[in-house]
C-alpha positions as a Markdown table, in Angstrom:
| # | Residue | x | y | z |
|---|---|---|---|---|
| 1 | Unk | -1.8 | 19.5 | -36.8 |
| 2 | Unk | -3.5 | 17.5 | -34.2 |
| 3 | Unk | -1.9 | 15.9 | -31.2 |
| 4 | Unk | -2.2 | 12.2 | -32.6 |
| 5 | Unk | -0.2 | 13.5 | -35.8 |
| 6 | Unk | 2.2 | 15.2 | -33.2 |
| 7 | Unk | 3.0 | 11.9 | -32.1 |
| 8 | Unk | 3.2 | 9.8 | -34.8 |
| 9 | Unk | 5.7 | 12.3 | -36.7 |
| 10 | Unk | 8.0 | 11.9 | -33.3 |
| 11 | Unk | 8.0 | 8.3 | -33.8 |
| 12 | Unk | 8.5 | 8.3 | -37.3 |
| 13 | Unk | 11.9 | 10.3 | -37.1 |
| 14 | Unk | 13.1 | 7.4 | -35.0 |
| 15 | Unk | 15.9 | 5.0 | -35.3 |
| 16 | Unk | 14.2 | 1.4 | -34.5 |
| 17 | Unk | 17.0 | 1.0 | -31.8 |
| 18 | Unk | 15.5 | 4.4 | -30.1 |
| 19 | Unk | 12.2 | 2.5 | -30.8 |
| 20 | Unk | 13.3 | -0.6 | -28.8 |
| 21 | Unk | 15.0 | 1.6 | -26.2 |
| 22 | Unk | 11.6 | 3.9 | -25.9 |
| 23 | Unk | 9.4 | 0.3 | -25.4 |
| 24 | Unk | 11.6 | -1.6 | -22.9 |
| 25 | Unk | 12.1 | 1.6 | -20.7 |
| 26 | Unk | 8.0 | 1.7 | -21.1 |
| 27 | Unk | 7.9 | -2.1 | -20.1 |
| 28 | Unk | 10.3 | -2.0 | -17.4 |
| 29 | Unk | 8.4 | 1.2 | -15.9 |
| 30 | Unk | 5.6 | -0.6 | -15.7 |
| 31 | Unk | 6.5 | -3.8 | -14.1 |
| 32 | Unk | 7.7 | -1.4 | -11.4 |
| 33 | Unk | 4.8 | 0.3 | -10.6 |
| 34 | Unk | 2.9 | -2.8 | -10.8 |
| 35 | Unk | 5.4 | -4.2 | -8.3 |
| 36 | Unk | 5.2 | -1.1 | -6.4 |
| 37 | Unk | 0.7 | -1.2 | -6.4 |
| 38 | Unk | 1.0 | -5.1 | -5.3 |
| 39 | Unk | 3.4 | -3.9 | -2.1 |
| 40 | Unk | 0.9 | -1.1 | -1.1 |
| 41 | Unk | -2.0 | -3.7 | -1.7 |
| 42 | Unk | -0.6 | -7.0 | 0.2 |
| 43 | Unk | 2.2 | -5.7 | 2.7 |
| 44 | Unk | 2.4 | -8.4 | 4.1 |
| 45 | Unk | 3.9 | -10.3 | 1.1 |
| 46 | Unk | 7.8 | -11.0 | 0.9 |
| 47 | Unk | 9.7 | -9.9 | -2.1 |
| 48 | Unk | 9.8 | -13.4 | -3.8 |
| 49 | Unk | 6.0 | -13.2 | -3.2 |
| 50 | Unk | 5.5 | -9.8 | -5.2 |
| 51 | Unk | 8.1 | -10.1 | -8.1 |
| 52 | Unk | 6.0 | -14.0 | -9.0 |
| 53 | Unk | 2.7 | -12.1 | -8.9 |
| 54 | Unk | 4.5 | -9.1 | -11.4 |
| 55 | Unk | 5.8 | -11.6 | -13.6 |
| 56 | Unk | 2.5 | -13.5 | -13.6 |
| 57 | Unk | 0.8 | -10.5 | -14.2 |
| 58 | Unk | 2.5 | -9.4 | -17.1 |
| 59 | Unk | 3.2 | -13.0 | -18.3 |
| 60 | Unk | -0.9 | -13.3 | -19.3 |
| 61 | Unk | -1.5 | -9.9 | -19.5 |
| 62 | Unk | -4.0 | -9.4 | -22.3 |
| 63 | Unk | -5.0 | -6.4 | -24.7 |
């Protein structure tokens, strides 16, 4: 069994609430490391500054 297999046979003995929980944990994750890459990038920025730019950011964010 390949690693792609592996993963999809973890998902697939999931509740969809655990699926819900998984993806917003992922989403929230990530708007903090973004938030954390913009503070190291412009340190100068306030807070209010940053969490626009995050929520910008992931507000047009494209696949």
């Amino acid at each position: 069994m390949n690693n792609e297999q592996n993963i999809q046979n973890r998902f697939k003995g999931m509740t969809p609430e655990k699926k819900l929980l998984l993806s917003l944990q992922l989403y929230y994750s990530a708007k903090e490391l973004k938030e954390a890459s913009i503070k190291a990038f412009h340190p100068e920025w306030n807070n209010l500054r940053i969490k626009e730019e995050v929520r910008n950011i992931f507000m047009y964010a494209r696949s």
